[in-house]
Structure formats: C-alpha cells, structure tokens
N, C-alpha and C positions, 0 to 999 in steps of 0.2 A: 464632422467637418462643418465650417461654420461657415457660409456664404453670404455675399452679400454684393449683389447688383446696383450699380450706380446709374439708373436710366428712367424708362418712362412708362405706359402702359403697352410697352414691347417686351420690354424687360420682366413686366408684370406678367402678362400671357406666359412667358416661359419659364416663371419660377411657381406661377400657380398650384402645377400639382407637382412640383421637385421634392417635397419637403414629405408628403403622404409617400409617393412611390419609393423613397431612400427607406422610407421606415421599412415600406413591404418588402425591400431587396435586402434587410437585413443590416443596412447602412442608418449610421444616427447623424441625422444633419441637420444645423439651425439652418435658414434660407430667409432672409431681409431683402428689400429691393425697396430701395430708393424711389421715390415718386414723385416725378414732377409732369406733366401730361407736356408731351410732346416735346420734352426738353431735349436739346442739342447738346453737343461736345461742348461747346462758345460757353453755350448760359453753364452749364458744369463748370467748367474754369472758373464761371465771372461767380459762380455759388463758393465754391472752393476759398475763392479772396473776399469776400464783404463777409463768411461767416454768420449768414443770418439763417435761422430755424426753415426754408423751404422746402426738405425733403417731409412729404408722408412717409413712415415707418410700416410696412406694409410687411404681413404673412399671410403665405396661402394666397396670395391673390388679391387679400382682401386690406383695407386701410383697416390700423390701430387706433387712429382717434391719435397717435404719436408724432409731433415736427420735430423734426432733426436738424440739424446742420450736417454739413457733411463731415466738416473736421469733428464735429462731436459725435458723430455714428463713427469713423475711421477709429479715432481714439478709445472708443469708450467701451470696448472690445477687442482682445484679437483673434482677427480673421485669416482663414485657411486661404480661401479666394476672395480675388474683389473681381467683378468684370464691369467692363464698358461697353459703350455703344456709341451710333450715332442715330442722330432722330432719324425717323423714313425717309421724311422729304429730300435728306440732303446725305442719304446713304449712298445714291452712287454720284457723288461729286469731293471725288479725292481732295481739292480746294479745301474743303469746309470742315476735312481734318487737323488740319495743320494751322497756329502751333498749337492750338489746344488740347489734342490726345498726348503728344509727347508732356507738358505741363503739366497735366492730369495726373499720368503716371509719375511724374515728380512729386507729386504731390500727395497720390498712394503712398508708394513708397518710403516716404520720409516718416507717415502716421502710424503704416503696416508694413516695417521690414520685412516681416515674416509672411506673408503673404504672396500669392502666386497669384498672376496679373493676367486675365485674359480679357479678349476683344472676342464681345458680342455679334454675330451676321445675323443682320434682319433680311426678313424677305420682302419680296416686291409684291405691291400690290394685286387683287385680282383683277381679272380681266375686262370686268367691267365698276371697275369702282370709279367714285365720284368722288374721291378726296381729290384737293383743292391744289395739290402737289403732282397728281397723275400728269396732266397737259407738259410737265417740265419732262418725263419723260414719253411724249409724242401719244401718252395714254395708253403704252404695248408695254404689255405684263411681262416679256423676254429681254426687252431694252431694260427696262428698270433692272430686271435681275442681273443682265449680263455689266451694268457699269454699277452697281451694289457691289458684285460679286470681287468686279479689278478693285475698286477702292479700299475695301474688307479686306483683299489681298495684300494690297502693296501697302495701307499702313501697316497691316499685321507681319507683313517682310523689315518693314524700317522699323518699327520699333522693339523684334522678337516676340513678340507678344502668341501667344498660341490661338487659335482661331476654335470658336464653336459654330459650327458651322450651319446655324438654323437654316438660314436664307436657302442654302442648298440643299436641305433634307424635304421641307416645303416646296422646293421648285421638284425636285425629281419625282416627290408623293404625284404631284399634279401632273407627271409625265404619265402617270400610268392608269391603265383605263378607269381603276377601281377611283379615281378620285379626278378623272378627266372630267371638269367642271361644262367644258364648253358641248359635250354628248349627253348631259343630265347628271351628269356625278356630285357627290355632293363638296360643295365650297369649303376649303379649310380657313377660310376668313369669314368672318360673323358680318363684316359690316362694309366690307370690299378693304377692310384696311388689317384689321385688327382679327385675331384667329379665334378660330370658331371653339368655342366651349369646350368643346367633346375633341374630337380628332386633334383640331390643330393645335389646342393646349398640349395634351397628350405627348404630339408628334414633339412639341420644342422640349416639353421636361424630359422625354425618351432622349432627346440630345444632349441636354443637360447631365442627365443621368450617366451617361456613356463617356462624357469628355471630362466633367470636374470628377467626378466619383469612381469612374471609371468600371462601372457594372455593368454586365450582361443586357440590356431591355428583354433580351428575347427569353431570359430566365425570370424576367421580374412577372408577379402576379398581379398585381396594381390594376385595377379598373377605375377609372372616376365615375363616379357617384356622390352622391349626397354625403351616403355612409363613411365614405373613404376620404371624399375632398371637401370642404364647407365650400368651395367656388365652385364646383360640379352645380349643373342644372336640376332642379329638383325632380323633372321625368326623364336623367338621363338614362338615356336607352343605345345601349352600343354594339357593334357588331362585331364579332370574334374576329370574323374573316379579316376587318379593316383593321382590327389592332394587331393582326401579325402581321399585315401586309407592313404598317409600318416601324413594327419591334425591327422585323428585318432590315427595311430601307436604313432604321436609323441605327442599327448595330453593323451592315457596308459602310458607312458612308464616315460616321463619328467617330467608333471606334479606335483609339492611338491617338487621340487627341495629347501634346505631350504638356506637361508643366510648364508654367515660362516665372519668369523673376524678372 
C-alpha cells in the first residue's frame, strides 16, 4: 500500500514508524509525508497552485535531502492513500478549514483518482506547553481537544472523508493513570507540542496502522528501536506494560476506520 501524507511535522510524528511496524504485521507499504514545518490547510492550497518544489520528501520520519512539489509527488506515483490535516494551531477553529480542505481534495483527486482520501486528527497540546498557539486555546489541554475534536468532525462529516483519529487515541492514553502526566506519568509530547519518540510515535503509527491498513496493533510485534526504526532514540528503552496499554487503546478506539473517495 502506498501512502502518502500531505502535512507537517505532525504528519511526520505519525508516519515515523508506519512503514517499519506494516513490515513486522506482515503488510508491505511505501509511507512518504510531505514536509513543510507547521504548514496549514491555506498554505496546502496556495502550494497546490504556484507548483513550486516546497515539500521535503520525508521516510521514516526522517527528510531525504528530496523537494517536491506537490502536484509532482501526486503525479509521479500512484497512491493507495493520500491524507490531510490541519496545522495545530488552527485545528480546533472549523473557520480555517474552509475552502481549502474541500479545494485540496479537488485537487487530490483530480492527480489521484485512485486513491482513498482521509483527514488526519491532531491532538491538543500538553498541559503545560509553551507553544505560542496554546493562550488561543485559554492554555487548557481539554479545550484544545474538545474544539479540535468538533472541527476534525464536522469537516470530516462535510466532505466524507473517513477520520484517523490520533487526537482521540492521545487524549484517552492521557485519561489513564499509566500515562496521567499531571500524577508523574510519563508525557506523550516531547516538547509540549510535538509527540514523544517512543510512546507517542508509537501510539499514532498503532492508529495508522489500524485505519489505513487495517491491522490488528495488538497482534503486530513491532518495538521501536534503533534496530527496527532509524527515528527510534538510540537508548530506546520501552515498556511492555505501556505498549499494550496502548496496542489496546488504539485497536477500541481505530479499529473500522472505513475508506472514503
């Protein structure tokens, strides 16, 4: 299956280790994700039309040294999936989808008939983070999630689009004690924005895994590591217990994720 991500270093966090863990579930899939550092739905469009080389060509996490355009990554392959997103800052303000996600998908479609069109949920910040967007949601890590979550909804209702639903697998992880950050647990964000190496990468390709590919996480053997993932931490050191807590979370939760066109 050949995927390929239109976003930013969110998009990146969750295709990191997609491409290692399909291999170990016995699935073969290329996994590309477009890069442009904190790009929005807007600048996607306004990329789309002027056709200039701004995407890094990014596997595994990691940049190829490759620019893209996007109509030349669309074209110059065909792709099983395409997905989209919107930047963090402006993920829970339904406004700042419109018209550009519907455009977009005009604009997939037209390069990638054959492809199945899903929309990316990012999650909300942690609870004590300093990105420069937090104050727009009052700085409360529930607020951000809870108008992420309606705007991820209701474009993903108006345009059909099938929903991966990071933002919510992230936010329930953090419901529960084993990763309850604000009692000592450990942060599935590295930097209060962006997801932590180990777990939170983990948690979004286990989503990944379960919605485009449609596999089992809780049958996949897949550990990141060095060995396994080239974006893995060189002393990654993981915990059994944590990675079934969240094979399970993200096989409730993912799971029937359906196609869209």
């Amino acid at each position: 299956m050949k995927i390929l991500a239109i976003g930013n270093s969110f998009s990146q966090d969750a295709t990191a280790y997609l491409q290692p863990m399909a291999a170990a579930g016995g699935r073969a899939a290329e996994v590309v994700n477009l890069f442009i550092p904190g790009c929005s739905l807007e600048t996607h469009w306004r990329c789309a039309l002027d056709g200039q080389p701004a995407y890094s060509w990014q596997r595994d996490g990691l940049d190829t040294g490759r620019m893209v355009s996007l109509r030349g990554a669309l074209s110059g392959q065909e792709w099983d999936a395409v997905t989209m997103q919107q930047a963090s800052s402006l993920s829970g303000r339904l406004e700042t989808y419109a018209p550009y996600l519907a455009e977009l998908c005009g604009f997939v479609r037209a390069l990638a008939p054959h492809a199945r069109l899903y929309l990316h949920e990012t999650w909300a910040y942690e609870a004590d983070s300093d990105h420069g967007a937090f104050p727009a949601y009052h700085s409360n890590q529930n607020e951000m999630y809870i108008r992420l979550k309606d705007a991820y909804t209701a474009a993903s209702a108006s345009l059909g689009l099938p929903l991966i639903p990071s933002g919510d697998v992230i936010q329930a992880l953090r419901g529960t004690e084993a990763f309850c950050y604000a009692k000592g647990g450990p942060s599935l964000c590295r930097d209060g924005f962006h997801l932590d190496l180990l777990y939170g990468r983990y948690a979004a390709a286990a989503v990944w895994y379960e919605s485009l590919l449609g596999g089992d996480i809780r049958q996949n053997p897949f550990v990141p590591s060095r060995e396994t993932a080239p974006a893995a931490p060189e002393d990654a050191q993981v915990d059994p217990a944590l990675l079934a807590l969240i094979r399970e979370t993200v096989h409730a939760m993912a799971g029937g994720v359906q196609a869209g066109r």
